[in-house]
C-alpha positions as CSV (number, residue, x, y, z in Angstrom):
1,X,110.2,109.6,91.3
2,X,112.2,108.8,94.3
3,X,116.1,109.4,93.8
4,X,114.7,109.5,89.9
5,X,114.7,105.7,90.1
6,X,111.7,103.8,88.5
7,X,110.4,100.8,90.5
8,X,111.0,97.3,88.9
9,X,109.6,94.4,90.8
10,X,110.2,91.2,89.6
11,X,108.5,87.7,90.9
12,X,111.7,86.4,92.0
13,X,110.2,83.0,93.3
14,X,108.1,79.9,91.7
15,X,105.6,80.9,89.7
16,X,107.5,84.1,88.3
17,X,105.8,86.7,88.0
18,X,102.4,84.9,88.0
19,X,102.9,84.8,91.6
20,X,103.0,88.2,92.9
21,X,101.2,90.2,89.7
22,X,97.8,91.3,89.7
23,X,96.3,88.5,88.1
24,X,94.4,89.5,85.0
25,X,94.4,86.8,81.9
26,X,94.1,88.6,78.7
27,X,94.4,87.1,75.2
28,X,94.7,90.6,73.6
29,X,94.0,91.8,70.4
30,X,93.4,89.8,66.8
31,X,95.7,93.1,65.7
32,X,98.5,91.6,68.1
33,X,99.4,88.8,66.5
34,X,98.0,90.0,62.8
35,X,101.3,92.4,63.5
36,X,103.4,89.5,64.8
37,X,102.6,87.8,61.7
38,X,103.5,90.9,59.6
39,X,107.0,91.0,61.5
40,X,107.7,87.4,60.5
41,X,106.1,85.3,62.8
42,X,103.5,83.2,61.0
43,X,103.5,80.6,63.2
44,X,102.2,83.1,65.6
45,X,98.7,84.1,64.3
46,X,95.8,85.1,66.3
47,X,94.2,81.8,64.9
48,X,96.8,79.9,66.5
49,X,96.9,81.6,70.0
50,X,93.5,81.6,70.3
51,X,93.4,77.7,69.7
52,X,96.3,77.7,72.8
53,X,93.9,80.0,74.5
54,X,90.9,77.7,74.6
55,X,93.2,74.7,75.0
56,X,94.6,75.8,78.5
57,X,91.4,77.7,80.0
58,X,89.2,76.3,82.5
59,X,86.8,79.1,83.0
60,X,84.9,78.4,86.1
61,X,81.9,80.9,88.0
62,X,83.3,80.8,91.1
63,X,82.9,77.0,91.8
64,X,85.1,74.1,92.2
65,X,85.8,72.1,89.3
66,X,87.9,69.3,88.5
67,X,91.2,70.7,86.4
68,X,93.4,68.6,84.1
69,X,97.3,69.5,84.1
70,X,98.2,73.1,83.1
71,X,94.7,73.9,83.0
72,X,94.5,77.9,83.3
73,X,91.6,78.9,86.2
74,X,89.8,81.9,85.2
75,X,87.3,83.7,87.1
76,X,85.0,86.6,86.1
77,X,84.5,89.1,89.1
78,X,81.4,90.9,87.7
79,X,79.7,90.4,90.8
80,X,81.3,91.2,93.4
81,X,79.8,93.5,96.1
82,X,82.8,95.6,97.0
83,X,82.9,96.7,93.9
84,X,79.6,97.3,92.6
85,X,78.9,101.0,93.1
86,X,82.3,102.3,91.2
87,X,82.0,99.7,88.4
88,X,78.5,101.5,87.6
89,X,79.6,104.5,87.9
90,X,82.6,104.3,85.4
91,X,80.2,102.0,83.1
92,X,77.5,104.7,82.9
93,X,80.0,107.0,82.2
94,X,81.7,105.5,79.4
95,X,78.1,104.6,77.9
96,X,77.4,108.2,78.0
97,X,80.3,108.8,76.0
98,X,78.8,106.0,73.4
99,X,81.7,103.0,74.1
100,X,80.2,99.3,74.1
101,X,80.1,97.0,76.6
102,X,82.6,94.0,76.6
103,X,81.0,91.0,77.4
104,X,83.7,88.6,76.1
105,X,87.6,89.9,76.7
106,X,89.0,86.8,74.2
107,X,87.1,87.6,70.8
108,X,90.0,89.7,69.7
109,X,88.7,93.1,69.4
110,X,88.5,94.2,72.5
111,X,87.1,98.5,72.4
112,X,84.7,99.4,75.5
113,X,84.7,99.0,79.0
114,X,84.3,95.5,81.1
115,X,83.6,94.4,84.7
116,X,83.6,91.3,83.8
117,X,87.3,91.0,84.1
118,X,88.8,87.3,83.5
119,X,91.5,86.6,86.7
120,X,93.4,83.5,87.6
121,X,92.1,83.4,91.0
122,X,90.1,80.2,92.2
123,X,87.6,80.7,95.5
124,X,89.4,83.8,96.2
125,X,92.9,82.4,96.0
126,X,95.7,82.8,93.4
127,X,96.1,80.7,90.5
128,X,99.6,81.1,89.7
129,X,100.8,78.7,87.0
130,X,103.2,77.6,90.1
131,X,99.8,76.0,90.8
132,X,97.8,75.6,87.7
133,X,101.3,73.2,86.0
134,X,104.0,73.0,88.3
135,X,101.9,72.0,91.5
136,X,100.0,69.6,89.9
137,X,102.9,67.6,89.1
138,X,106.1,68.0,91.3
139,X,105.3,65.2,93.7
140,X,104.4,62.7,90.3
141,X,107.1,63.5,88.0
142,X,110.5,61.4,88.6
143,X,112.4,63.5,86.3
144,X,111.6,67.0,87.7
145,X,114.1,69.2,90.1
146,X,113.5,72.4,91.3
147,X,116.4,73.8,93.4
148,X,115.5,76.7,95.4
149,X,117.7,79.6,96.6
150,X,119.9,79.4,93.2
151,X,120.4,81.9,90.8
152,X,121.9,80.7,87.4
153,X,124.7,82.8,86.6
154,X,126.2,81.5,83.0
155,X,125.4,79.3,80.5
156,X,127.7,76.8,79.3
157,X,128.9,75.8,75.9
158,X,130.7,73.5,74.4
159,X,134.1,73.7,73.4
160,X,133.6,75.0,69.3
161,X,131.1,77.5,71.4
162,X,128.1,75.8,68.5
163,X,126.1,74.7,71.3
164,X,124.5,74.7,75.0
165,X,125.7,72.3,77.3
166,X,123.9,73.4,80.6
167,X,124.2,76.0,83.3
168,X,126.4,77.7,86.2
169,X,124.5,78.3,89.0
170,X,125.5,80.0,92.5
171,X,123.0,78.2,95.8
172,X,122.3,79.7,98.5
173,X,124.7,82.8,97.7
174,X,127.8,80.3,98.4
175,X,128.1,77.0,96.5
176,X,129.1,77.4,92.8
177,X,127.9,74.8,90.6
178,X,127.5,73.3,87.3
179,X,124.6,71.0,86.0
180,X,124.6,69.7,82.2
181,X,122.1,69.7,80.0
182,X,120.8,66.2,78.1
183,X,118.7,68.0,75.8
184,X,119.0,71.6,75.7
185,X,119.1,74.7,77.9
186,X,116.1,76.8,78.2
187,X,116.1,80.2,79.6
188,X,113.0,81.8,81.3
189,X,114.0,84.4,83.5
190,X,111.8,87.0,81.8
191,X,112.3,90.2,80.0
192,X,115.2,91.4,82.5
193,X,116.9,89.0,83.7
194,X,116.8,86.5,80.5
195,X,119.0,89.0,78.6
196,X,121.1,89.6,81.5
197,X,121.8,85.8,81.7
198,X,122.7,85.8,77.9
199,X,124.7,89.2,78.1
200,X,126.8,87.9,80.8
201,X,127.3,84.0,79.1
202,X,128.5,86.0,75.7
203,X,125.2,86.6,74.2
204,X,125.1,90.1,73.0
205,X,125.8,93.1,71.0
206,X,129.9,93.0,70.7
207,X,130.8,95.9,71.6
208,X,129.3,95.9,75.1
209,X,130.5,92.5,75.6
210,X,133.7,93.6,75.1
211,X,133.7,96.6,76.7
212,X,133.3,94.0,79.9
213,X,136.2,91.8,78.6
214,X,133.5,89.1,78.3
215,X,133.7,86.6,75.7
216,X,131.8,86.7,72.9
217,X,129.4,83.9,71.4
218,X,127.3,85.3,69.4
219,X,126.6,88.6,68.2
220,X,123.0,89.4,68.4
221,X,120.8,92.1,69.6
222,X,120.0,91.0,73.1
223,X,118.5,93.9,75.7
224,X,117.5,95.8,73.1
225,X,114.0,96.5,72.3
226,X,112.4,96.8,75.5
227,X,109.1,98.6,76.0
228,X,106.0,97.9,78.2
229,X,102.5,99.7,78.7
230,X,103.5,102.2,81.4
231,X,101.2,103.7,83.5
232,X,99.8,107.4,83.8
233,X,97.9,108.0,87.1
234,X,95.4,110.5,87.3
235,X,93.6,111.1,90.4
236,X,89.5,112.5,90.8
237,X,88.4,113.8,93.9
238,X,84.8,113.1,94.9
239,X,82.5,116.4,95.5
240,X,80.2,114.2,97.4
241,X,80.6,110.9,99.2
242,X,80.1,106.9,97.4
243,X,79.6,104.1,99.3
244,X,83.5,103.1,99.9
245,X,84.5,99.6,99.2
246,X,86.3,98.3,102.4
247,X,89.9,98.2,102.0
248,X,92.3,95.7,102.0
249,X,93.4,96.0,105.1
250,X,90.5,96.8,107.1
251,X,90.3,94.1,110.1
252,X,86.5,92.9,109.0
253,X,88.5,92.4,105.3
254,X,91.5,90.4,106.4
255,X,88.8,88.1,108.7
256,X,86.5,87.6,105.4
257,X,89.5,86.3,103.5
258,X,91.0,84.0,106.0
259,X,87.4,82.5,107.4
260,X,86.0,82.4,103.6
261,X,88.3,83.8,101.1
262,X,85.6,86.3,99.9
263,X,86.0,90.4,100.3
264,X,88.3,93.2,98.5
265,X,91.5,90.5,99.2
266,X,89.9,87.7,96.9
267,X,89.1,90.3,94.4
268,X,91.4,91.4,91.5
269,X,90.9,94.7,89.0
270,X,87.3,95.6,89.6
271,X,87.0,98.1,85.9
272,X,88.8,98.8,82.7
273,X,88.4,100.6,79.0
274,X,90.3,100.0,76.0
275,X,89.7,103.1,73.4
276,X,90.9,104.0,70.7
277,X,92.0,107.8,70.7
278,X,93.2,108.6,67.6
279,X,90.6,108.9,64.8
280,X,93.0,108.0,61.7
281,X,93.2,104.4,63.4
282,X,91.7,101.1,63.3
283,X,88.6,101.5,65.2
284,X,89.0,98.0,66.6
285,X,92.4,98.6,67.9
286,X,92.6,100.8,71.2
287,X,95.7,102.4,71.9
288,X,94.8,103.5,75.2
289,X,93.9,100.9,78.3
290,X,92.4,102.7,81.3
291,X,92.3,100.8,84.5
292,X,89.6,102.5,87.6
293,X,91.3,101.0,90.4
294,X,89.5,101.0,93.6
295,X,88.6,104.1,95.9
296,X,90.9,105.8,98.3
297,X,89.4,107.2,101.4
298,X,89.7,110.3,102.6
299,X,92.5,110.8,104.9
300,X,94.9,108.1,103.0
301,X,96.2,109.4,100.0
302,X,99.8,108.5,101.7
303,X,98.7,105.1,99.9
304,X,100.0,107.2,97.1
305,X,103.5,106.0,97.9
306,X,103.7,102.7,96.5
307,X,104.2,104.2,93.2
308,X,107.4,105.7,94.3
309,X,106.4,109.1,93.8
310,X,108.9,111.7,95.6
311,X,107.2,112.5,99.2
312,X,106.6,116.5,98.3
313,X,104.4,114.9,95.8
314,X,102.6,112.4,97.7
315,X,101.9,115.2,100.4
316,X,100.7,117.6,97.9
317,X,98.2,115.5,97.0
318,X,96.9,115.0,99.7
319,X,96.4,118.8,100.9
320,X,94.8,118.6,97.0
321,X,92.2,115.9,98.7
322,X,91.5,118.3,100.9
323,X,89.8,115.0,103.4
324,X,87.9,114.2,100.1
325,X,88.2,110.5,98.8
326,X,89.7,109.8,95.2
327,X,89.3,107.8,92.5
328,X,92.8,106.3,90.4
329,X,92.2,106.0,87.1
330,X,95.4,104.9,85.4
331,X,95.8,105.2,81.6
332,X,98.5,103.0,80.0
333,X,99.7,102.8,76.0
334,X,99.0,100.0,74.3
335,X,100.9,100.5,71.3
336,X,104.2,102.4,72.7
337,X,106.9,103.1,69.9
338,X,109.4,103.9,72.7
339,X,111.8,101.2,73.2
340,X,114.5,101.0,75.9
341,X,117.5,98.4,76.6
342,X,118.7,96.3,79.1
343,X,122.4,96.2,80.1
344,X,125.0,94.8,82.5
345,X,126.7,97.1,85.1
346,X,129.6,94.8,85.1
347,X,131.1,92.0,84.8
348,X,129.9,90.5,87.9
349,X,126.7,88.1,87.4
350,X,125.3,89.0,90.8
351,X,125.6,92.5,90.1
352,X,121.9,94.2,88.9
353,X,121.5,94.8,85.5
354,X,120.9,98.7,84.2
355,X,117.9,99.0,82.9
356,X,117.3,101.7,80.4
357,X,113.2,102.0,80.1
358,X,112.9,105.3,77.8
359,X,109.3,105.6,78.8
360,X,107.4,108.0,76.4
361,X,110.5,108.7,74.5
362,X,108.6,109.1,71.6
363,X,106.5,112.1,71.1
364,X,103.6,110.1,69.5
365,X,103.7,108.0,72.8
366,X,103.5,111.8,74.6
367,X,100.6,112.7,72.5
368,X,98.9,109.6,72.9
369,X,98.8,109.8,76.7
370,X,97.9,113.3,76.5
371,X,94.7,112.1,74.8
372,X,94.2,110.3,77.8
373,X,94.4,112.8,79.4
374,X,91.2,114.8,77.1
375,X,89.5,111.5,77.6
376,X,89.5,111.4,81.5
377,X,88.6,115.0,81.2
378,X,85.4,114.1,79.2
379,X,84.0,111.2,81.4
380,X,84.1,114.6,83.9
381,X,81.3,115.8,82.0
382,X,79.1,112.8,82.2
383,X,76.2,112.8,83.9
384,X,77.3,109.8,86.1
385,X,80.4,111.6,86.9
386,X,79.3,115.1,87.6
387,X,76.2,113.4,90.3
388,X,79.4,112.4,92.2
389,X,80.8,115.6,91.7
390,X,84.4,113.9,90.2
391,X,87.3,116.5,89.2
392,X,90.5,116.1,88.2
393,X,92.8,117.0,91.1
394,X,95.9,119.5,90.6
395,X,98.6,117.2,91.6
396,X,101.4,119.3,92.7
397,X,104.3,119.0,90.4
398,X,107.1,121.9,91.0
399,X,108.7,121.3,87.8
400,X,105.1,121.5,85.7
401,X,103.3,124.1,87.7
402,X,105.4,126.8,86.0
403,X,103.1,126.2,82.9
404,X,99.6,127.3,82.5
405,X,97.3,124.7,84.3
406,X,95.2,122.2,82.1
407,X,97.3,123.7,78.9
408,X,99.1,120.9,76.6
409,X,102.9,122.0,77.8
410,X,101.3,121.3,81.3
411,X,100.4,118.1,81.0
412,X,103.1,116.8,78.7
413,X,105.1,118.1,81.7
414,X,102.7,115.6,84.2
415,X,103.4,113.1,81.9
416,X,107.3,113.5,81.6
417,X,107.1,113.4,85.6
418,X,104.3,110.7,86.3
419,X,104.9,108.3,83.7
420,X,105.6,104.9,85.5
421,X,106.0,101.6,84.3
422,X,103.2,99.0,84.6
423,X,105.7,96.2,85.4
424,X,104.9,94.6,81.9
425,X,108.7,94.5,80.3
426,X,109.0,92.5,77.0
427,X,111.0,92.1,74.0
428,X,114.4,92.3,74.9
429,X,115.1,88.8,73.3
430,X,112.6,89.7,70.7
431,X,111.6,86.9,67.9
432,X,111.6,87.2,64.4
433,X,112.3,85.5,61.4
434,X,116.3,84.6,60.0
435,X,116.1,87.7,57.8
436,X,115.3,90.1,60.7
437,X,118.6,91.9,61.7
438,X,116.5,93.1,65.4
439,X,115.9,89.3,66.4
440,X,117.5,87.1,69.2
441,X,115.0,83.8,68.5
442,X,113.7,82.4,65.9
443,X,109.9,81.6,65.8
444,X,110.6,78.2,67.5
445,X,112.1,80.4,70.1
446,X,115.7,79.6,69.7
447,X,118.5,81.2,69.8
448,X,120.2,82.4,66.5
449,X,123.3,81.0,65.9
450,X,123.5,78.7,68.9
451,X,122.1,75.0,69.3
452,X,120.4,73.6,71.7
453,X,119.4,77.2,73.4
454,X,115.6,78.1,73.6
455,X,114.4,81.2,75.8
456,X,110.6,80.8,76.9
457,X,109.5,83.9,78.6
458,X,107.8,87.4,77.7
459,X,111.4,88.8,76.7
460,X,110.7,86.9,73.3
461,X,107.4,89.2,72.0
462,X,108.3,91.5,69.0
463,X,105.4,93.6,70.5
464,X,103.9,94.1,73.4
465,X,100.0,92.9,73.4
466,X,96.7,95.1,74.5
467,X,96.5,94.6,78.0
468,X,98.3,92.6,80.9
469,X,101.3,90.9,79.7
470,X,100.6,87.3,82.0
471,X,98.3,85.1,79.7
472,X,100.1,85.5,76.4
473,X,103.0,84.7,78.8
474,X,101.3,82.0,79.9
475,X,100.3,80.9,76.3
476,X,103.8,81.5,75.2
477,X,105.3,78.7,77.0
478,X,102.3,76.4,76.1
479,X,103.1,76.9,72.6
480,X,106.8,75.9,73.4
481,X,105.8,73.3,75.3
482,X,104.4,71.7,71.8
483,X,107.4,73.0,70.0
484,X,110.2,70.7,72.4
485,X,108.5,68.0,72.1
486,X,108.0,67.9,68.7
487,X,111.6,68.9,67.8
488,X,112.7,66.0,70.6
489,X,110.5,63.0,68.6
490,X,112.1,64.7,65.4
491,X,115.4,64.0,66.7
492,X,114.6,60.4,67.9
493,X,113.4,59.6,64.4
């Protein structure tokens, strides 16, 4: 990576996350929440999420319909031109190779390959829930403020420190100010900065807190358990030529999605698997999710660099392309066991967190991904793939090309090298129930051993979920939507 730094984007604007992430709205699997329920959270079933799942969707076919409030817009880009030669060709591949075909992404046992990939994107625009809720509302609602520009800095208590009492905020990087709460305080500033907004109000594990000469609240586990799917690219080079998609930035493409909002910038994921690699395993619960993403050309491979990778890298692979285009397949854990933790660099609320990711820490997570790698290796042998001519290219690693090429060391090398995060951080506020020494929230999502404090955000998940972190976000906060307002008419009764 570049100065060994991993990149960490966060949707720093309405909508979160929602509003800058690649779209894709997946339930999961029945397995998920099975294990959720296991961990203490039996209010948190698969029964009950997917009731919250068909409560919020609006699935449309790429037509206007009329949306209630909050109503989720999904769109299934199964037909889509651009995409249409490289979505067969990584379907017939995985059919050779005897995995189904995954018509329906919500029936909770998700193992095969899909082009039929649910996004929230409406007549080639974003859906962001900025849209889907807050739009829908901001100009109607009396009792709704946003403030833009300010970053909430501490959370206030009361004097006994029992209970929330609102928020410190900074605006516009100059004002300091204070707004109280009628209610309660709820945090959702997602899985990083939602533990740095406790860590920094007194929320934490003591001895950090005091290493800081912060004041201490409450002694819980906040930061800890952090983990996300990763992502370990491989890159194919084509012996012969497809018919290339046009890319994004192509003038013709840009013109399409301005005059009509169609082409490869209305379009989201075009392909992905979910297997299950190891044998011993639940055979309806993948641990591996493989993403194709779309084609590179030959002659860009310096497209390579938005994944931070250190420029000798970037430049090696393309002399590897030798002018050949490529095909990304990316391979990402669904299951990790490595867990990582979240931290404050100082005392000083504007200050970035440290963030401590641990990526394939675990050896199981190493061996896992190097299935992935055997797996990629056998869709080489395909009949679909070998008609193309598709090889795995050498990427050149310095550190890893010491070791005998294709040999496990080698690749558990690539991996220790090319491991990246898939920008899908959770649990570091992670739920459970009172008896749980690991939890931050209870399963009503507040805080232990503080009133009136709720966090609403992935940060809460005990585990991650199989595949794309944004629609059990999104379901999240439905769910404690319900749960306010039923503990507000408790308390008016």
């Amino acid at each position: 990576m570049q100065q060994r730094r991993c990149y960490w984007p966060r949707g720093k604007m309405i909508g979160g996350s929602s509003s800058m992430s690649g779209s894709i709205f997946l339930l999961g699997n029945k397995e998920d929440f099975d294990r959720w329920r296991l961990l203490g959270c039996d209010k948190w079933s698969w029964e009950e999420m997917k009731f919250l799942y068909e409560k919020a969707l609006k699935a449309t076919q790429h037509e206007v319909v009329d949306k209630p409030v909050g109503t989720v817009v999904l769109n299934q880009f199964d037909h889509l031109e651009e995409h249409s030669e490289l979505a067969q060709l990584v379907l017939n591949a995985s059919s050779e190779l005897g995995l189904r075909y995954i018509s329906d992404l919500s029936d909770g046992t998700i193992v095969g390959y899909t082009d039929a990939i649910p996004a929230n994107i409406e007549k080639g625009r974003r859906m962001s829930v900025a849209k889907t809720y807050l739009g829908q509302i901001s100009r109607t609602r009396p009792n709704l403020h946003v403030i833009k520009r300010a970053m909430v800095t501490k959370i206030l208590f009361s004097s006994d420190n029992s209970r929330a009492v609102g928020v410190e905020f900074i605006l516009r990087n100059h004002h300091r100010l204070k707004v109280a709460a009628m209610s309660e305080v709820l945090v959702a500033a997602g899985a990083i900065n939602s533990p740095k907004l406790l860590l920094q109000s007194g929320i934490g594990p003591s001895e950090h807190l005091k290493a800081l000469g912060i004041k201490q609240i409450a002694d819980l586990p906040v930061g800890n358990n952090l983990h996300d799917h990763g992502m370990l690219p491989l890159i194919l080079k084509f012996g012969r030529e497809i018919n290339l998609p046009r890319s994004m930035g192509e003038p013709q493409s840009v013109a399409d999605y301005f005059l009509r909002q169609t082409g490869p910038l209305a379009a989201s994921i075009s392909i992905m698997g979910f297997i299950n690699s190891n044998a011993s395993s639940s055979s309806q619960y993948p641990d591996l999710h493989l993403v194709s993403h779309t084609i590179v050309p030959a002659g860009t491979a310096d497209s390579f660099k938005f994944l931070q990778l250190r420029d000798e890298i970037v430049a090696g692979i393309s002399r590897a392309a030798d002018n050949k285009s490529l095909l990304q397949i990316y391979g990402s854990l669904l299951r990790p066991l490595s867990r990582g933790k979240v931290r404050l660099r100082s005392a000083d609320p504007q200050a970035p967190p440290l963030i401590y990711n641990n990526y394939a820490s675990e050896p199981s997570d190493q061996l896992t991904l190097l299935r992935n790698v055997r797996f990629v290796q056998r869709m080489c042998t395909t009949a679909a793939f070998r008609n193309y001519g598709l090889q795995l290219l050498h990427v050149p690693i310095e550190e890893c090309d010491r070791l005998s090429y294709d040999s496990d060391d080698y690749w558990l090398c690539y991996i220790k090298y090319l491991y990246i995060g898939a920008w899908h951080p959770v649990g570091t506020c992670r739920m459970g129930a009172y008896t749980d020494s690991h939890a931050v929230v209870d399963q009503r999502l507040r805080v232990r051993g503080v009133n009136r404090l709720r966090l609403v955000d992935a940060s809460i998940m005990p585990e991650i979920t199989s595949g794309n972190t944004n629609g059990p976000t999104t379901l999240i906060a439905e769910k404690a939507a319900v749960m306010i307002e039923d503990d507000w008419k408790e308390e008016q009764t």
